[in-house]
C-alpha positions in Angstrom: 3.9 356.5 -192.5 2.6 354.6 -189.5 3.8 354.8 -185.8 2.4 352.6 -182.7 1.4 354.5 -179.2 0.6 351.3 -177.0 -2.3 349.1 -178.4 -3.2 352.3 -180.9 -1.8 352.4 -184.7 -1.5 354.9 -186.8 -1.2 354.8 -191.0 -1.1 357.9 -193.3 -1.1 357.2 -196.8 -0.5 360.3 -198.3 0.0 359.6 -202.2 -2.8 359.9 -204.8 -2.4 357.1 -207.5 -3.5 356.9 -210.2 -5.0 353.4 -211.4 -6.7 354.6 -214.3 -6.6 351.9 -217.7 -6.5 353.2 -220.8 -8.0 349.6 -222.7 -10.8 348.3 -220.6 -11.1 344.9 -222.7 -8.2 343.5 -220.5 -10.6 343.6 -217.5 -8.8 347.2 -216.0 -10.0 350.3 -214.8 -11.3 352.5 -217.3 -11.5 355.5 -215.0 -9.5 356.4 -211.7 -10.6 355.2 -208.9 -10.7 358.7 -206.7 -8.8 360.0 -204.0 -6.6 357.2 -202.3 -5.0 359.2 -200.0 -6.1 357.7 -196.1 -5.3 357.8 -192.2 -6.7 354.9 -190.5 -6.4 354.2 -187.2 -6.5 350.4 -185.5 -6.4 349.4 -181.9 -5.0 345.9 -180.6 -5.7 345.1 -177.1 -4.3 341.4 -175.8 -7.1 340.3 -173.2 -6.1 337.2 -171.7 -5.6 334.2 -174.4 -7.4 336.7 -177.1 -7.0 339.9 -179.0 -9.1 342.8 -179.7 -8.8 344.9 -182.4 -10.9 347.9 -183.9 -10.1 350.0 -186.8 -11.8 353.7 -187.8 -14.0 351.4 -190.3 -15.7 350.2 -187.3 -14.8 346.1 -188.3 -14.3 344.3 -184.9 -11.6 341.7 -184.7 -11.0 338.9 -182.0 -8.7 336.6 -182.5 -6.3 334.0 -180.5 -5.8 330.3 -180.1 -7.4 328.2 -178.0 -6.3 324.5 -177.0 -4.2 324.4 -180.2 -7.3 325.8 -182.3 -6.8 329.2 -183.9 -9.4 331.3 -184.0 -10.5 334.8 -185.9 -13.7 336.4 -186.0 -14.4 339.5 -188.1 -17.8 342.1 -187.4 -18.5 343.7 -190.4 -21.5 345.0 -191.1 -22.7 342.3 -193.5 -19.6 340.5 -194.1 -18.4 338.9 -191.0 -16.3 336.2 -191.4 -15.0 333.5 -189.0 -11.5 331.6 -189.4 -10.0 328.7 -187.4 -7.5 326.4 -188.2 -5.5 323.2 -186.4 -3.4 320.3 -186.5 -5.3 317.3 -185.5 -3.8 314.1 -185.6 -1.1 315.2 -188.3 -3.6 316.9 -190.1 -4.1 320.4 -190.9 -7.8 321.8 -191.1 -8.7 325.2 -191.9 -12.2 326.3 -192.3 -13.6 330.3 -193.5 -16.7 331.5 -193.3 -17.5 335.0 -195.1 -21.2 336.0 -194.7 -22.8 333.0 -194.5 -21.0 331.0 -197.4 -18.0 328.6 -195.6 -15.0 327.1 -197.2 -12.7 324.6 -196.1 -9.2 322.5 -196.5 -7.3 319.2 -195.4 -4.0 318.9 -195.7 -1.8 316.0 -194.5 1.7 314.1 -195.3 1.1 310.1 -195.8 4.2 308.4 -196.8 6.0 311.4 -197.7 3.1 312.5 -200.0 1.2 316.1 -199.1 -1.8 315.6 -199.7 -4.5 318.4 -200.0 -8.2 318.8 -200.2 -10.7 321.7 -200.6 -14.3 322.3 -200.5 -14.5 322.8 -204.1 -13.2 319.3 -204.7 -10.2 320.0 -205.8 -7.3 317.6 -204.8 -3.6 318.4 -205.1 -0.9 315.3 -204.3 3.0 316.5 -204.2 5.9 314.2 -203.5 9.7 313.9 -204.4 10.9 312.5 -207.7 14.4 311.8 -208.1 15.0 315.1 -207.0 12.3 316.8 -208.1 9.0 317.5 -207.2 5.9 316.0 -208.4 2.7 317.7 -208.0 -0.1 316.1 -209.6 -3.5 318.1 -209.2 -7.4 317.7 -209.7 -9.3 320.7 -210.8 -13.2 320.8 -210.7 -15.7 321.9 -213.2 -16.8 325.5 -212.6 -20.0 326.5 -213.7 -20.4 330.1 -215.9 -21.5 332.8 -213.3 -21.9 336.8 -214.4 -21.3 339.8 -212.2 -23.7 342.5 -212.1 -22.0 344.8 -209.9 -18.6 344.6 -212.0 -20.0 343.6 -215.6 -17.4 341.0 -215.5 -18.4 337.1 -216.3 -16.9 334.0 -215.4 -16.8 331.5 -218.3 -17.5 327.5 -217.3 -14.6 325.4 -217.5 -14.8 321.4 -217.4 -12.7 319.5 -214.7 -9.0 318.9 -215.9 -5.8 317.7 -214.3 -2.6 318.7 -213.9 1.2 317.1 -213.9 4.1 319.2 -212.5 7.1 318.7 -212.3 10.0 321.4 -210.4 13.3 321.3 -209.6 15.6 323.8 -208.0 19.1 324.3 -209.9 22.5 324.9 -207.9 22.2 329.0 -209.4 19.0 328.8 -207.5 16.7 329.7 -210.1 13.6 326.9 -210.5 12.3 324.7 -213.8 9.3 323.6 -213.8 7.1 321.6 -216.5 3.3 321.6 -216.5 1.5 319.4 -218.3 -2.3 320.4 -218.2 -5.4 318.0 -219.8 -7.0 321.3 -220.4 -6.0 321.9 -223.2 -3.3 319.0 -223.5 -0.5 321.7 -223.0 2.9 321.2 -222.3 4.3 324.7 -220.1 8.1 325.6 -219.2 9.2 327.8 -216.7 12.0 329.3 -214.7 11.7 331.3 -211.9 14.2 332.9 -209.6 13.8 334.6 -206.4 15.6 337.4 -205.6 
């Protein structure tokens, strides 16, 4: 349930799920989490070009746009994090920090080409193809890391690349064929969207 009384909202959450796992190999739960029944409550104030808001967690939020910039800023008591994003020069730039660690991505069309480009090297190139779409993509290395906190572990993974190709049939369901230098695998798909 949620209502709105001016700036204030109200959400009520009133069922109890139950995300227990039963096999805790496939990275699940292996116990519930508690009680997820909640009421929060968030205000949104517009003041001038920006807006307020404040939720019963005590996170701060301003946000707006500015001169064709947009801007968010979260306080959060050690994890704020900053967004903005624009369109300069027919080129899209979004930028994230999150306690101290920032992110980033470029995105642009040149000669009907989207290209795209991240912080963690990774460059993705789509286009048309005789009807289809081609999107041809550059994944980085990533290095093993473990998790304390969660027990979980990231494994390392050497750079690869990836070819795919998608169209969209007349029933409106999509094939698309991914070929990966990962493993030199060759993956089918349809999709449809209801």
């Amino acid at each position: 349930m949620a209502t709105t009384i001016g700036p204030v909202t109200v959400s009520a959450d009133m069922y109890d799920e139950d995300d227990s796992a039963t096999v805790s190999s496939t990275g699940g739960l292996s116990v519930d989490s508690g009680d997820n029944r909640s009421v929060t409550v968030s205000l949104d104030a517009p003041i001038g070009d920006a807006t307020i808001g404040l939720d019963d967690t005590g996170d701060v939020t301003v946000s707006g746009t500015f001169s064709g910039v947009t801007v968010a800023h979260t306080i959060k008591n050690g994890a704020d994090k900053t967004t903005g994003s624009a369109s300069i020069a027919g080129m899209d730039i979004s930028v994230t920090n999150t306690s101290g660690a920032s992110t980033w991505s470029l995105a642009t069309t040149v000669s009907g080409v989207d290209l795209t480009l991240t912080d963690a090297q990774k460059i993705t190139a789509a286009f048309g193809l005789a009807g289809n779409t081609m999107t041809v993509s550059r994944i980085p290395a990533v290095a093993s890391a473990s998790n304390t906190q969660t027990a979980y572990t990231t494994t390392a993974v050497d750079k690869y690349s990836t070819v795919a190709i998608s169209r969209t049939l007349t029933s409106g369901a999509t094939l698309a064929a991914t070929y990966s230098t990962k493993d030199d695998s060759l993956t089918l798909k349809a999709s449809v969207a209801f």
